[in-house]
C-alpha positions as CSV (number, residue, x, y, z in Angstrom):
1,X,0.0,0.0,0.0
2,X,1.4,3.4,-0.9
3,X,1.9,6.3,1.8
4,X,-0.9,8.2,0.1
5,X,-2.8,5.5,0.4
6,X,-2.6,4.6,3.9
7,X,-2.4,8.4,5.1
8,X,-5.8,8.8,3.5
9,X,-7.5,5.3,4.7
10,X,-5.5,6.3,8.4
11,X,-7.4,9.8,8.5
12,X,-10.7,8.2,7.0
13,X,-10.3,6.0,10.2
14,X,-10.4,8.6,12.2
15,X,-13.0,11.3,10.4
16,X,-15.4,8.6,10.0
17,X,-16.6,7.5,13.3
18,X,-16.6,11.3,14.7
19,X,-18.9,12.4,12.0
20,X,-21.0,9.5,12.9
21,X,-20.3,10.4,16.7
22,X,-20.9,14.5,16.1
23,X,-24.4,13.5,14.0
24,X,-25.7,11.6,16.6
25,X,-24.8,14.1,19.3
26,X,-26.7,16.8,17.6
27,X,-29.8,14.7,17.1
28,X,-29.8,13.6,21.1
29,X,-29.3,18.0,22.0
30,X,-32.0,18.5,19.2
31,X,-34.2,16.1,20.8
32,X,-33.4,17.1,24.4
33,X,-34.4,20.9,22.8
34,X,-37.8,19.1,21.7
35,X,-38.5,17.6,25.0
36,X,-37.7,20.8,27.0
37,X,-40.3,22.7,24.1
38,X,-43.2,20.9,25.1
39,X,-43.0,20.4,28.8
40,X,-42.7,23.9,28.8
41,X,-45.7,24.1,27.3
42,X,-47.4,21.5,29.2
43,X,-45.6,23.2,32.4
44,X,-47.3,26.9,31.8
45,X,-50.8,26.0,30.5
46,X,-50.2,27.9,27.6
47,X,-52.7,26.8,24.6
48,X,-51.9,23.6,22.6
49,X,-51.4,25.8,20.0
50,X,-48.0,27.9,21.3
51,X,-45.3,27.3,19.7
52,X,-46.4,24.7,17.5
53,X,-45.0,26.3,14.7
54,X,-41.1,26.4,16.2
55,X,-42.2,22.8,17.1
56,X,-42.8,21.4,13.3
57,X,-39.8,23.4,12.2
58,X,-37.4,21.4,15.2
59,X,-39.4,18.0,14.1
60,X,-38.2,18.8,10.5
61,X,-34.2,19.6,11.9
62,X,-34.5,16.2,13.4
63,X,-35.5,14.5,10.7
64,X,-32.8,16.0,8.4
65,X,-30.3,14.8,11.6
66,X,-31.9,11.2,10.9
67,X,-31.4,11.5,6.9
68,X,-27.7,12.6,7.4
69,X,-27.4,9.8,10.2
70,X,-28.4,7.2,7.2
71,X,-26.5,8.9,4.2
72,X,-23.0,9.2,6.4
73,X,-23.7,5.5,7.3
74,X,-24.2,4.7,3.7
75,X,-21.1,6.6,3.3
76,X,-19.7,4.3,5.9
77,X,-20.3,0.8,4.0
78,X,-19.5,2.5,0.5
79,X,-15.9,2.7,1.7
80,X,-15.7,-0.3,3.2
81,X,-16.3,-2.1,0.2
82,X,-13.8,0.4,-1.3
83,X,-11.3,-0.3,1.5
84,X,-11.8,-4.7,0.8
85,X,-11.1,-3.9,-2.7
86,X,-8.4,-2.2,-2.4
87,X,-7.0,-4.6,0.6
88,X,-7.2,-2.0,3.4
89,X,-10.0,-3.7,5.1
90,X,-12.1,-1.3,8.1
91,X,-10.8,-1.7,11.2
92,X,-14.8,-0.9,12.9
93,X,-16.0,-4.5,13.8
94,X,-19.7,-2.9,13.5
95,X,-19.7,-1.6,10.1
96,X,-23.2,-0.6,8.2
97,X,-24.1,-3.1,5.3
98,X,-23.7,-1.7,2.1
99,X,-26.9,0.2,1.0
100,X,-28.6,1.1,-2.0
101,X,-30.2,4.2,-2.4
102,X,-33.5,3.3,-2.6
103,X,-33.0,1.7,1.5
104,X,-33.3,5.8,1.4
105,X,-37.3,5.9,1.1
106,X,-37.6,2.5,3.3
107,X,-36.9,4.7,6.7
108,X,-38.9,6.8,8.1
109,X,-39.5,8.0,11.5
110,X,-43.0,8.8,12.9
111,X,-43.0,11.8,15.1
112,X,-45.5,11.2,18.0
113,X,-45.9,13.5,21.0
């Protein structure tokens, strides 16, 4: 393997599982965010209706959170099966299966409150 090679499949190592690390991090403080919205709201006896529309727009935040969750894990097995063809192998025992786009459309998350 040439020193190109294995400097970038050494900092892919490391860049991979803290983007996967930072994504999920936001999602639990955007969800912590949601939480603290609307028992607050349940808290003050304000109407049903207050805030609702800051609420949808947070809802749609941590959806997007979810999407990019999926598309860097996607990411994730895409270069794994780079890294086996080109010998490197992935050191991460728990890697993401390979994907194909359309798994895309086959997750969604139903927000409840």
């Amino acid at each position: 393997m040439s020193y190109e090679i294995k400097k970038a499949k050494d900092q892919i190592s490391q860049d991979m599982p803290h983007s996967e690390y930072s994504i999920d991090q936001a999602l639990v403080s955007v969800s912590d965010l949601m939480s603290t919205l609307v028992k607050a709201r349940l808290n003050t006896g304000v109407p049903a209706s207050t805030g609702q529309a800051a609420i949808l727009r947070l809802a749609k935040a941590q959806m997007a959170l979810v999407d990019a969750s999926s598309d860097v894990l996607r990411v994730h097995g895409e270069l794994k099966k780079i890294g086996e063809e080109h010998a490197w192998g992935d050191k991460h025992e728990e890697c993401p299966p390979s994907a194909k786009a359309s798994d895309k459309d086959d997750n969604h998350l139903s927000i409840v409150a």
